[in-house]
C-alpha positions in Angstrom: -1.8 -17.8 10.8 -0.4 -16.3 13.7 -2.6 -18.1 15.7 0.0 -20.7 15.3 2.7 -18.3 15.5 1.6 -17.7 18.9 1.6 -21.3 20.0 4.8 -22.2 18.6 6.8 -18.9 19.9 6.1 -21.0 23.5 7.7 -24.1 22.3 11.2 -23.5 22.7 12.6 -26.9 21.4 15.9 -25.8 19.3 15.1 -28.0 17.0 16.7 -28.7 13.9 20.0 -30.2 15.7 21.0 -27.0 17.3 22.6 -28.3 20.8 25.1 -30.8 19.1 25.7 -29.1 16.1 26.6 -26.0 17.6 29.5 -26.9 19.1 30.3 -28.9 15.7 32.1 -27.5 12.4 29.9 -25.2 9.7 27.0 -27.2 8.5 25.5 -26.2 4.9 21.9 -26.4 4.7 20.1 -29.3 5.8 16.3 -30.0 6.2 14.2 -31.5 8.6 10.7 -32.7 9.7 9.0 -33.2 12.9 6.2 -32.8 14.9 5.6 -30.5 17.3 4.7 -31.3 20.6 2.6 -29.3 23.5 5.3 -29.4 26.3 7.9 -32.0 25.3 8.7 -35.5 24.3 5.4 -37.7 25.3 2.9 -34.7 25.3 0.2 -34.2 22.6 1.2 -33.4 19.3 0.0 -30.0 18.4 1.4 -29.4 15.1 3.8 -29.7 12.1 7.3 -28.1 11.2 9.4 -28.1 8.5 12.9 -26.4 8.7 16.2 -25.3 6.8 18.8 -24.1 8.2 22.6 -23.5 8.0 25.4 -23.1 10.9 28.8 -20.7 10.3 30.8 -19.8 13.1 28.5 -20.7 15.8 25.7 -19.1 14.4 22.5 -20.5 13.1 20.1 -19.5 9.9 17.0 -21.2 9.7 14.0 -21.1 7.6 10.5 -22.9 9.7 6.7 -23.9 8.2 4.3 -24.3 11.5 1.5 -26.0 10.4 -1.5 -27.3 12.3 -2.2 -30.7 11.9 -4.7 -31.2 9.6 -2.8 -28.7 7.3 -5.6 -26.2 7.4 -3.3 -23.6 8.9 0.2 -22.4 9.3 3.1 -19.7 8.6 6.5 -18.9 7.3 9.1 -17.6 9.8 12.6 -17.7 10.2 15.2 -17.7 13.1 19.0 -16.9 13.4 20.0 -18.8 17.2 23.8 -18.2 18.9 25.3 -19.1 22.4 24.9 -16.2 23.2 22.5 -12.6 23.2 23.1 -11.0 20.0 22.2 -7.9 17.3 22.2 -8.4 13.5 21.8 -7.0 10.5 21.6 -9.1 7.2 22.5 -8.6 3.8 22.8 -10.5 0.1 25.6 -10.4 -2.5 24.7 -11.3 -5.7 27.3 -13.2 -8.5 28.9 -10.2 -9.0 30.0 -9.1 -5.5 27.1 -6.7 -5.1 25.8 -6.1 -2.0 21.8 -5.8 -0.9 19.8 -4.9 2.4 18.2 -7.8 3.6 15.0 -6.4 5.4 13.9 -8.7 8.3 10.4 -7.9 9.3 9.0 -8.1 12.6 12.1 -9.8 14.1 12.4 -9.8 17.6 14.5 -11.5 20.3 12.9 -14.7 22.2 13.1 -17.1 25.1 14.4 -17.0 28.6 16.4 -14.1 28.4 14.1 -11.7 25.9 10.8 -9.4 27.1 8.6 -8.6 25.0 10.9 -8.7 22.2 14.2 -7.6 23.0 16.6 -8.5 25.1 16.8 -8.9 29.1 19.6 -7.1 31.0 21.8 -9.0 33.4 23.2 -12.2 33.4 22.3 -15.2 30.8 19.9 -17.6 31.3 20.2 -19.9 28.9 23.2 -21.4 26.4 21.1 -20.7 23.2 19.3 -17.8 22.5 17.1 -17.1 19.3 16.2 -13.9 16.8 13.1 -14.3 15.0 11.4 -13.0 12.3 8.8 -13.4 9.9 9.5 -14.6 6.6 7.3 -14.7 3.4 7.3 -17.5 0.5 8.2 -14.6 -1.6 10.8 -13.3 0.9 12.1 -17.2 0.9 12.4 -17.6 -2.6 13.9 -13.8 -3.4 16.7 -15.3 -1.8 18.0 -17.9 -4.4 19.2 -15.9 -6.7 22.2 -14.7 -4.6 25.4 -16.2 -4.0 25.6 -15.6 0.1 23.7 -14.4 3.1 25.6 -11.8 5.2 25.2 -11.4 8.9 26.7 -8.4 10.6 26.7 -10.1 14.0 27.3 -8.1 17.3 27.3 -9.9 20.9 24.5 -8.5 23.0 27.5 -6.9 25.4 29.4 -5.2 22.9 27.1 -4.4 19.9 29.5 -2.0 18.0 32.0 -5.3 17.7 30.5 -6.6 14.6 31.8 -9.5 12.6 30.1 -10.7 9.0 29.5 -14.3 9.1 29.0 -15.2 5.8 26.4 -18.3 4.9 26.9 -19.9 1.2 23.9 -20.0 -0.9 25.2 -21.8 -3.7 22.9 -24.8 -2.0 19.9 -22.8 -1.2 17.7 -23.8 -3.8 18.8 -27.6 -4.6 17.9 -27.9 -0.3 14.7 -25.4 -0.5 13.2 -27.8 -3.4 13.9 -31.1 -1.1 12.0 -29.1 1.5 9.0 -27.8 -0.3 8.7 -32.0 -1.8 8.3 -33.1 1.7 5.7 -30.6 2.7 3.5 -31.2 -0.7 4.3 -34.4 0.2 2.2 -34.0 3.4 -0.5 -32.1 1.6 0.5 -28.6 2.2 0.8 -27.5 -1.1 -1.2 -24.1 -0.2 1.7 -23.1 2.0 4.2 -23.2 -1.4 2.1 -20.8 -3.3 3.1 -17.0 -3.3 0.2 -14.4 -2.9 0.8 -13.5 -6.8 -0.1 -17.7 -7.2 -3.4 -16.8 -4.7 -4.3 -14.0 -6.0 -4.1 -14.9 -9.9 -6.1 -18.5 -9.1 -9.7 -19.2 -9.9 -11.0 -18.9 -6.0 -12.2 -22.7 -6.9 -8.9 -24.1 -7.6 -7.2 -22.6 -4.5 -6.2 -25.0 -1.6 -9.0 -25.0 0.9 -6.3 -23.0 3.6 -6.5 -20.4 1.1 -10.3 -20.6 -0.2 -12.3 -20.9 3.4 -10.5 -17.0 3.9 -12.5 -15.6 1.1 -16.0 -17.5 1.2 -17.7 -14.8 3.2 -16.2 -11.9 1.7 -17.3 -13.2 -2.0 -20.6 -13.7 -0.9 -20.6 -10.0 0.2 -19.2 -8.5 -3.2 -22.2 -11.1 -4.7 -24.7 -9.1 -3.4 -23.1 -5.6 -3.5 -22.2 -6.8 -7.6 -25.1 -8.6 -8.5 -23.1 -11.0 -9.5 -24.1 -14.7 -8.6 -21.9 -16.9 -6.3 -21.2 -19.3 -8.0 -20.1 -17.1 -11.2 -17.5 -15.0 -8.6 -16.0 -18.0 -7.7 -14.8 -19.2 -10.8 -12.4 -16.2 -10.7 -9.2 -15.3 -9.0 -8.8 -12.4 -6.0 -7.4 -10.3 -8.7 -10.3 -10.7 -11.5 -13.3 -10.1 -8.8 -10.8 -7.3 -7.1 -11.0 -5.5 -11.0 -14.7 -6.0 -10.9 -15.1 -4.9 -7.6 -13.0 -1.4 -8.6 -14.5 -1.0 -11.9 -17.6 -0.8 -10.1 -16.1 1.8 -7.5 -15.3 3.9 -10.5 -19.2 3.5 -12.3 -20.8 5.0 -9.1 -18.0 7.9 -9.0 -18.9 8.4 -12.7 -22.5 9.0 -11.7 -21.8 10.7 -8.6 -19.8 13.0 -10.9 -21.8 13.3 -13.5 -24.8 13.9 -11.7 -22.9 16.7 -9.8 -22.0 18.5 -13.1 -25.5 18.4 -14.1 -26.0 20.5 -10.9 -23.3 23.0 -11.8 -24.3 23.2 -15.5 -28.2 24.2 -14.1 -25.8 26.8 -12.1 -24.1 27.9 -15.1 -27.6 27.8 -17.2 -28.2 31.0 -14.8 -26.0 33.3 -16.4 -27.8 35.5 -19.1 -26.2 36.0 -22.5 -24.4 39.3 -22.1 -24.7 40.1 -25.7 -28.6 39.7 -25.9 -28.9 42.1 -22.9 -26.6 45.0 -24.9 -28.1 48.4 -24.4 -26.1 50.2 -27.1 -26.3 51.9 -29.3 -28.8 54.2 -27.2 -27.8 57.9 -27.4 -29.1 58.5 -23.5 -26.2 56.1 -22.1 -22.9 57.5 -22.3 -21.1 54.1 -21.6 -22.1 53.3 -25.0 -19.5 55.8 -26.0 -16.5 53.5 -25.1 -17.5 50.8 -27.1 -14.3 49.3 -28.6 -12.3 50.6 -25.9 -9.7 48.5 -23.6 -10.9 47.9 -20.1 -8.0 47.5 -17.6 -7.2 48.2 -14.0 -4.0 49.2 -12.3 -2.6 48.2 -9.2 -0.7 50.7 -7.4 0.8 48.9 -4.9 2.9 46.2 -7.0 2.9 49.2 -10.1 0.7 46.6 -12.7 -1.8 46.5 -15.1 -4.7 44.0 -15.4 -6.1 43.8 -18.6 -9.5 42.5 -19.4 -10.2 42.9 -23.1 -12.3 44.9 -25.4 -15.7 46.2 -24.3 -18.0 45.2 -26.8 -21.9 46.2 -25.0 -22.9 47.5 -22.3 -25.7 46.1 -19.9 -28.3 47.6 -16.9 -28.0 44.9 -13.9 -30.9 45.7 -11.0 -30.1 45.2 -7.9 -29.6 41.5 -6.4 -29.2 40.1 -9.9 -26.6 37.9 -11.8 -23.6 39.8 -12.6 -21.2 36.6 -12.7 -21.6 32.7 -12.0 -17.8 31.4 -11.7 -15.9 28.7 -10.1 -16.6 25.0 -9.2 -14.9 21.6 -8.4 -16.4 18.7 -8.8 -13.4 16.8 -7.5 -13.3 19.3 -4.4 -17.4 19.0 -3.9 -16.8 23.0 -5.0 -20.5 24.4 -6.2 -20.2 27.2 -8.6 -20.6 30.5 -6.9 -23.1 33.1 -8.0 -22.7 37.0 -7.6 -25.1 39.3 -7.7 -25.5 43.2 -8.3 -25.6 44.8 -4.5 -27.1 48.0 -6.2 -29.0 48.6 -9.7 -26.2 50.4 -12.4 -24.5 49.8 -16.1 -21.6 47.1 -16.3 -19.1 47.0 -19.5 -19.4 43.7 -21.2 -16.2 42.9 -22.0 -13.7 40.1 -24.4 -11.1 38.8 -23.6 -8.2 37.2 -26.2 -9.7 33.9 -25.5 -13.3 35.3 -26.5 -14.6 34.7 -23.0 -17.0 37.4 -21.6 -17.1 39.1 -18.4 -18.9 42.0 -16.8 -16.9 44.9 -15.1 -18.8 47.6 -13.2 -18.7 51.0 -15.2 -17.3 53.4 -12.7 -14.9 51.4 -11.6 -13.1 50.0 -15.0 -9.9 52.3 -16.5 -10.4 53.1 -19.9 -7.9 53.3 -23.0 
């Protein structure tokens, strides 16, 4: 699409009965049709356009389709043209009065007197100069639901002396219907769909502008799916996009559960504490605490951890498992084994939660 964009940007023919009408009174919107040429009356014709447009106060609103000539391409864009070099900023009010941003995207000042995008300093050039933006179907039919288009216009010399020149939308969509007859008229029908239309169309039913642009990438997702051809293209973007994701989510399913098979092997590690008890065994004096309260105390912040009742005691040898902890499958976190550095007798101890832990004997608190 902006293939055409770019050809067209060159072709500064104010079109649309800008020269006369600007120095005429307030024109609602009207709509036109013509081709475009490569240079001028009597050059080749390189394209289609269709326009809207409105004039208030000397300043001009319009709404363009560039479309190649066999219809197989083209683009949305708008324009807002003045005598003279100009900032803008552009709002809606609704029925009520209420007042809305109007977000022009990509808009940027063109012709004679512009560099790449904004405006030249010095002296005019030219007695018409142009603001243009891009502008979406959806962006073109969000606006009939308003009562008026708002420009905050300031002259290119004194920006900060802004005037709203208000343009009445009470026409908009009786004139934007007469415009999008013409074009279906000429075959572009693809250009009047909105990407919700495209994207919610079996890829078979979609204009061929529309259907050559996903050919290749449906014949990728075949293979990668499984899925024949054929079958894909009996759906719309938005069915194959679902099958596509769903099968995103399957191979993160297995990556994940493949991954917590891993960490469950980890955790398959750790020895049942109560099948290792020593106690009762009169020669270990650990066993004496059985049923006791194992905490610790920090001194430095004056607290207390408590970690439950000790309910066996154990003999870990040096280098093996005293705990297996930890692990995030969402973080690619393994579990994390630690081992005895030296041979001694750990407390087994419960928590309120019934989980079991090991604490080293000489270095648990006692009550």
């Amino acid at each position: 699409m902006n293939y055409l964009k770019t050809i067209f940007i060159s072709i500064i023919s104010m079109t649309f009965l800008f020269s006369s009408a600007m120095a005429a009174d307030d024109i609602d919107w009207l709509v036109s049709h013509e081709a475009v040429t490569e240079s001028g009356p009597g050059t080749p014709i390189v394209g289609k356009r269709w326009s809207m447009g409105t004039i208030k106060n000397d300043l001009m609103f319009n709404i363009h389709l560039d479309a190649a000539p066999d219809m197989l391409m083209g683009n949305w864009y708008g324009d807002i043209r003045s005598t003279e070099r100009f900032y803008i900023k552009t709002f809606l009010l609704d029925t009520a009065g209420k007042k809305y941003n109007l977000k022009l995207n990509d808009i940027k000042a063109y012709g004679p007197d512009a560099e790449y995008g904004v405006w030249k300093k010095g002296a005019a050039t030219t007695s018409i100069q142009a603001l243009r933006f891009d502008f979406t179907r959806e962006e073109i039919l969000a606006l009939k639901p308003f009562k008026s288009l708002v420009v905050n216009y300031g002259p290119f010399e004194s920006p900060n002396d802004t005037t709203d020149i208000i343009f009445d939308l009470t026409n908009y969509t009786q004139r934007l219907a007469e415009l999008d007859a013409s074009i279906k008229n000429a075959g572009g029908d693809a250009f009047l769909l909105t990407d919700e239309d495209i994207n919610n169309m079996p890829i078979n039913d979609l204009p061929a502008v529309h259907k050559n642009k996903w050919i290749d990438g449906v014949a990728d997702i075949s293979s990668e799916l499984s899925v024949p051809f054929s079958e894909l293209m009996k759906l719309s973007i938005n069915q194959i996009t679902e099958k596509v994701e769903a099968k995103k989510d399957a191979n993160r399913e297995a990556v994940k559960a493949a991954k917590r098979a891993e960490h469950q092997a980890i955790y398959d590690q750790k020895p049942d504490w109560k099948d290792l008890n020593v106690c009762p065994k009169p020669d270990v004096s650990e066993c004496r605490n059985i049923g006791r309260m194992g905490y610790e105390k920090d001194n430095m912040f004056n607290k207390e951890y408590d970690y439950g009742k000790i309910i066996g005691v154990v003999w870990r040898s040096e280098g093996s498992i005293v705990h297996i902890y930890g692990g995030r499958i969402d973080y690619d976190l393994d579990p994390e084994i630690v081992r005895a550095k030296s041979a001694k007798y750990y407390y087994v101890l419960e928590n309120d939660k019934g989980y079991l832990e090991l604490r080293s004997a000489k270095n648990i608190l006692l009550r």
